[in-house]
N, C-alpha and C positions, 0 to 999 in steps of 0.2 A: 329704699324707695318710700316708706313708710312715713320716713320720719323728714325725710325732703319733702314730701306733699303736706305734711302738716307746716311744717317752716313755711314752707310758700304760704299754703293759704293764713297764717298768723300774719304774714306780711301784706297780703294784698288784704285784709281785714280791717288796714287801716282808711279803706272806701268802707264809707258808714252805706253802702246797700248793700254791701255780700252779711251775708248770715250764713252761721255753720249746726250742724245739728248732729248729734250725737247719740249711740247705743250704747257704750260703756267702754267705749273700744278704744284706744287711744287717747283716751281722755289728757292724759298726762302731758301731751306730747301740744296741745293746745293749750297751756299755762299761759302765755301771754294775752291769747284771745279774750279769756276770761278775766285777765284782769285789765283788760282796754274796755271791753264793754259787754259787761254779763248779761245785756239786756239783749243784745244780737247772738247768744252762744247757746246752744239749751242742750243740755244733756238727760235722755228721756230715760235712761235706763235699756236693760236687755229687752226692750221693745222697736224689734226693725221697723214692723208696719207703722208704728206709729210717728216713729223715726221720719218715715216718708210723707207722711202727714202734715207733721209739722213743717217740714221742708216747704208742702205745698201752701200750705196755710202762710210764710211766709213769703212766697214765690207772688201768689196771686194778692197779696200788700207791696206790691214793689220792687222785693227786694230777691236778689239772686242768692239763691240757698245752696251751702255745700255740706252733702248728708256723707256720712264715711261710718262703716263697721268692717265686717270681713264678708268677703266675697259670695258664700255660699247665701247667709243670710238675706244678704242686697241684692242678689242678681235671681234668688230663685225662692227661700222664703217670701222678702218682700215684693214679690213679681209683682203681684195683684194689685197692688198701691204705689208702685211707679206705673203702671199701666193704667190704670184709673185716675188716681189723683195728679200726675205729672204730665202722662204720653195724653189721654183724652180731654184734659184741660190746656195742651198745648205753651206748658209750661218750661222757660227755661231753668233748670239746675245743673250740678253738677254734684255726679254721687260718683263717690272714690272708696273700691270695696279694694282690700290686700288680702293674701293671701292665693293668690291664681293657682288653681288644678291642684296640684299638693303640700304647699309649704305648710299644713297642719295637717300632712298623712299618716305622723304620729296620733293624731285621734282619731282615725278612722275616719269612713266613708260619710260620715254628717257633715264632717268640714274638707272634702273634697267638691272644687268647682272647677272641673273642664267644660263642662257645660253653659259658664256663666254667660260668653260672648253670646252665642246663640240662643242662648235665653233673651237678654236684653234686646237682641236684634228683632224680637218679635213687635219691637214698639214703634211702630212709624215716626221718622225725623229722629231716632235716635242715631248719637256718633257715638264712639265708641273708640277709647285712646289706650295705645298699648306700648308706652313707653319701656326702654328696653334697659335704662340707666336712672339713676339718682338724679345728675342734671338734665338728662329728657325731661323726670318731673314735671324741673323747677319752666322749662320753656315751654312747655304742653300747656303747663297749668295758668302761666300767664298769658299766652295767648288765646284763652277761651274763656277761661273764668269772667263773667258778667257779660257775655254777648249773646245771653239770650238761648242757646241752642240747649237741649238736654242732652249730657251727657255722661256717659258711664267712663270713669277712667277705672283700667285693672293692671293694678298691682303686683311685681313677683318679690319674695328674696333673695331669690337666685337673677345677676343679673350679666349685661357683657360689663369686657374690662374697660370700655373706655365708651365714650358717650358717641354719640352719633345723628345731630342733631337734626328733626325731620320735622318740619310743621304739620299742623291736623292733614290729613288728608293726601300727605305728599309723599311718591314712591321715589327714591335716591336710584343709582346706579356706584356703587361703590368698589367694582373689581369688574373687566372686561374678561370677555371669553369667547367662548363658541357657541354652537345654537341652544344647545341646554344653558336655564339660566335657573337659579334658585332666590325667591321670593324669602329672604327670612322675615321674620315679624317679633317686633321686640325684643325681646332679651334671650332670643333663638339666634342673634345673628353671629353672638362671639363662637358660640360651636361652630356655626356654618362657616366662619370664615374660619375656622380652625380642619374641619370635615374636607372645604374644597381646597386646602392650602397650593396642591400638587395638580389640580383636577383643571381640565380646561371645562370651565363654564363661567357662566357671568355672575357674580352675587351683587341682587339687589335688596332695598330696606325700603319698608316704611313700618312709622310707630301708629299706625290708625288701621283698624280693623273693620271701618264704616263712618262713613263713605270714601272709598280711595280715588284717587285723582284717574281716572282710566285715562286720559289723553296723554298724562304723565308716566301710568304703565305702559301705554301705545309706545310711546316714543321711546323708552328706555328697554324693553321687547323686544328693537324692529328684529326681525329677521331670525326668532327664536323661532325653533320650532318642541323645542318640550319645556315646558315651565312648570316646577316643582315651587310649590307654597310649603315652610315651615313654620309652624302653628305651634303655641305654646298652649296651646287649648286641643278641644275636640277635631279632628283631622274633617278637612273638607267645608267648614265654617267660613272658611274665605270665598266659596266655589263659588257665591254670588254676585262677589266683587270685583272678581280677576276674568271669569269665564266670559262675559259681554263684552267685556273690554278687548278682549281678543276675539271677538267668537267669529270672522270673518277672515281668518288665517289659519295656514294648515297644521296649529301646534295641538303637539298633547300634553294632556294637566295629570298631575298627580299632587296629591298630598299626604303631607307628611304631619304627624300631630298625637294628641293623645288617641290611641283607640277604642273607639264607640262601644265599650264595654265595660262591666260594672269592676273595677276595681277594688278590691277587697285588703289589698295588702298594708301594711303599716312600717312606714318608714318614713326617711327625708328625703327631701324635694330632688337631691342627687340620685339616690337609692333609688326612686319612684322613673327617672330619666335614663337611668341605664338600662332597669327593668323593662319600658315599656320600648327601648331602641334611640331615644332621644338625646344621648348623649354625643360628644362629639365621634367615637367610634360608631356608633348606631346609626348616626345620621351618615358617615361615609358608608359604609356597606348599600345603605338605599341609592344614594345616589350616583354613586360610583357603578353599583350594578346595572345603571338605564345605561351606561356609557358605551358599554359595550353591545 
């Protein structure tokens, strides 16, 4: 996914108003950028806040800014300066952190971010893209990139096997069922449709974790009455977006996600999904068990 959002934005690069801004992080993977025009590209160093800064500082000259490092750093070091210099100047960018919940749980709890969505959701007008494949990327990123909106896209490198493509905001309906329906989110949905293969329920998708189409969840819904959200982040993080949108029908919510506790352990991003229930076995025990 990484390395598809850098391609994308090297190509949409060639509009002289996007500008991209940089921590040290991928630098490599933005070669072209830099040599089309070094004067739109800046590379600040292991300085996130600053990172944000300059985003803003080019934001508010015109030009739409795309800031990218890893996740922990963007969504919860640099909180303070996307919340000030972006969200309360009502600036559009586009910050693309990788790394989601644990693809660096080999270093420990510094670079773990389950937290990051609801972190970022604290900033009003902020969207919030959670593509689930390589080519989701590449459609996310062209369909938003320079419209103005500020947005966090997050990144995993664990992803599903095949693409599933969902514009900002919009909830699919991909497997019919019965009144339990499962909500996957990004790159949760290749387990889920692996979890419910045998299982009567409905599985639905969308790649956008804020704001999701509710008229769109209404209609693809109707006549549910338990709706499970799977969350590649902190469990419950969706409750804002799904629960209104239903909240005048007699279903019940659950979620499914990382658990709201401090994880200590070190491993890979698989390691960290089987341990915490997340895998395709983990996710069938929960859901199979409402069924009866």
């Amino acid at each position: 996914m990484r390395r598809q959002a850098a391609d994308t934005v090297c190509d949409l690069f060639s509009n002289d108003r996007i500008a991209v801004v940089l921590s040290e992080i991928s630098v490599e993977y933005f070669a072209p950028a830099f040599a089309h025009d070094p004067g739109r590209i800046v590379n600040v160093g292991i300085m996130e806040a600053t990172m944000v800064g300059v985003a803003a500082g080019f934001a508010m000259e015109g030009f739409h800014p795309v800031a990218h490092t890893i996740s922990p750093f963007l969504a919860e070091r640099a909180l303070e300066q996307v919340k000030l210099d972006l969200g309360n100047q009502e600036l559009g960018a586009t910050l693309i952190g990788t790394g989601g919940s644990f693809d660096y749980g080999v270093e420990g709890t510094t670079h773990h971010a389950p937290g990051d969505v609801q972190a970022m959701l604290t900033i009003p007008g902020m969207r919030v893209l959670v593509p689930g494949h390589p080519a989701d990327v590449d459609t996310l990123l062209r369909a938003t990139v320079g419209d103005g909106v500020l947005t966090y896209m997050r990144l995993q490198a664990v992803h599903n096997p095949e693409p599933a493509p969902a514009g900002p905001g919009r909830v699919r309906s991909l497997r019919a069922g019965g009144e339990t329906a499962v909500l996957a989110i990004g790159p949760m949905l290749g387990r889920v449709l692996e979890a419910t293969a045998d299982l009567d329920v409905r599985v639905l998708y969308t790649a956008t974790a804020a704001p999701i189409d509710r008229r769109a969840l209404r209609e693809v819904a109707a006549g549910v009455t338990r709706l499970i959200t799977v969350e590649p982040f902190h469990e419950g993080t969706l409750a804002p977006q799904v629960v209104p949108a239903l909240a005048d029908r007699p279903a019940r919510f659950e979620f499914i996600g990382v658990p709201r506790r401090l994880v200590r352990e070190y491993g890979s991003p698989q390691e960290h999904d089987r341990a915490l229930g997340l895998d395709a076995a983990g996710l069938r025990a929960r859901i199979a068990g409402g069924l009866a």
